[in-house]
N, C-alpha and C positions, 0 to 999 in steps of 0.2 A: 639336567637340561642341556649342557654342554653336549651329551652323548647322542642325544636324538639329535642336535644341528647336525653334531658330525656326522651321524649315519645317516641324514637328511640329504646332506650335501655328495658324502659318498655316492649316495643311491642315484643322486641325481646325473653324478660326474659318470657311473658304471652306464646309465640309460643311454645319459649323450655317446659314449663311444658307442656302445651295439645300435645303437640306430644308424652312427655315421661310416658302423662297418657295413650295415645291409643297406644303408641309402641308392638306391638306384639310378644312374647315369641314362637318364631317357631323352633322346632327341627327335627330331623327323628331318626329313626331307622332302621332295617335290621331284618325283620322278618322271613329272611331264616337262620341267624344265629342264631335266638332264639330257632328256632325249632329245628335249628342240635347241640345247648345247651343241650335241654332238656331231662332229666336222661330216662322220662317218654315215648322217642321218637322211643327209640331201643325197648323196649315192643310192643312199638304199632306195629312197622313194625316188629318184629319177629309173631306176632298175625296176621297181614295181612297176610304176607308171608306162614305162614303156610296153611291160609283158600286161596289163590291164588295157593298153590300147590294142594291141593285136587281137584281142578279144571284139574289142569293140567295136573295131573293122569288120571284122567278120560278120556279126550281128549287125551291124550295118546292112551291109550288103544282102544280108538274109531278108531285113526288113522291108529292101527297095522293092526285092522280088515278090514278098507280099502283096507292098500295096500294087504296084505293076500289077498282077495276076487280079487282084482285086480291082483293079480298075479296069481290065480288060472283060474280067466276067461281068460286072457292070455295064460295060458298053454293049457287049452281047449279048446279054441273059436271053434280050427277047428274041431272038434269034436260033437259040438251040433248044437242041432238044431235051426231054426230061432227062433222059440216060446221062446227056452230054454234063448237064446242068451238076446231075449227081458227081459226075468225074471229075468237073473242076474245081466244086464244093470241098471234095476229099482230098486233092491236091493241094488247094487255100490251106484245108485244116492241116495236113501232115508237116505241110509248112510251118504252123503257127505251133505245133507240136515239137516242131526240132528247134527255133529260134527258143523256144522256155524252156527246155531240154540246155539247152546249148549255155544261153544267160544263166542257168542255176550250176550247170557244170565249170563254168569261168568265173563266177563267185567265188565256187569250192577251191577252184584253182590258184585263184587270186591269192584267195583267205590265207592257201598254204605258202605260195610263195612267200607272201608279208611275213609269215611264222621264218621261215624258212634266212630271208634277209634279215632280218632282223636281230634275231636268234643271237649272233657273234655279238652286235652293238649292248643289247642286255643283259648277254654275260659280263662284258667287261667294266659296264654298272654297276653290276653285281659284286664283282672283285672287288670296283674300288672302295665300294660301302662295305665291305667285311674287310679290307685292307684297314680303312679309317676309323671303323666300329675297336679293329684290335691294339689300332695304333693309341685310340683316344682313350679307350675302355669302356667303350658304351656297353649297358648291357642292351638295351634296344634300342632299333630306328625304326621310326614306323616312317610312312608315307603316304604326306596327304594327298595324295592324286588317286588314291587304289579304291575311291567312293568308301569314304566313312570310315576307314580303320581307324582314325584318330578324328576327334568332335573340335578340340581346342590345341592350341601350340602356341604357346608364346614366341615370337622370333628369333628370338634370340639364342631358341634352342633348333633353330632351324642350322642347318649340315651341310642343306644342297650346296653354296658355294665350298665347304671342305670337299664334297666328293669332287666338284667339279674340278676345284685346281688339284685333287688327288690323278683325273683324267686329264690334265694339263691343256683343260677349254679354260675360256674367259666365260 
């Protein structure tokens, strides 16, 4: 009887270590509040914003000339003639064809800048969560902000404030 407690107990004691050698270090973080952390973040979006207005100007001004032209051919319609009607029908529309031309190309424009600004701030994110990931031993950090990579996280295994005093924000 004695032999089976012991190798009862053995077996027990052998399970607990191999489990607590492959136990896994899993945390998350919140990578939307690192980024509205970061010092580096309001530069960037004052920098967008500026290059997304210049657009917008533009397309402004495009639009005035629209309605302008539209309200002109309105006040005349009755007045000319079919030809004429036709010409400044196709002038409205080629207008209205470069303004959605224009707005779909300053979207694209936009989109890239934002990658483009941004790019250094997410790398350096990035650093400090694979700096803290080797300093701590995490084997993963997921992140709740990236829509659903993790369902549940107790907070306590939450990182964001390590990465953040790793980026030396409050």
């Amino acid at each position: 009887m004695k032999k089976i407690v012991l190798s009862l107990v053995c077996g027990l004691l052998i399970s607990n270590i191999v489990f607590a050698q492959t136990s896994l270090k899993i945390v998350y973080i919140n990578s939307a509040v690192l980024l509205q952390a970061m010092p580096e973040r309001e530069k960037a979006d004052t920098v967008l914003s500026k290059y997304a207005k210049s657009f917008q100007d533009q397309i402004d001004m495009m639009m005035k000339e629209y309605q302008t032209k539209g309200q002109q051919y309105q006040a005349n319609e009755k007045t000319m003639t079919d030809a004429m009607k036709e010409v400044k029908m196709k002038e409205i529309q080629d207008l209205q064809n470069r303004i959605e031309s224009t707005q779909q190309s300053a979207q694209e424009k936009v989109q890239q800048k934002k990658q483009d600004v941004y790019s250094p701030i997410i790398e350096k994110v990035n650093k400090a969560i694979k700096a803290l990931a080797e300093e701590k031993k995490y084997d993963y950090i997921f992140d709740m902000a990236s829509g659903g990579t993790i369902v549940f996280g107790k907070e306590e295994y939450d990182v964001t404030s390590l990465v953040k005093a790793k980026l030396g924000i409050k």
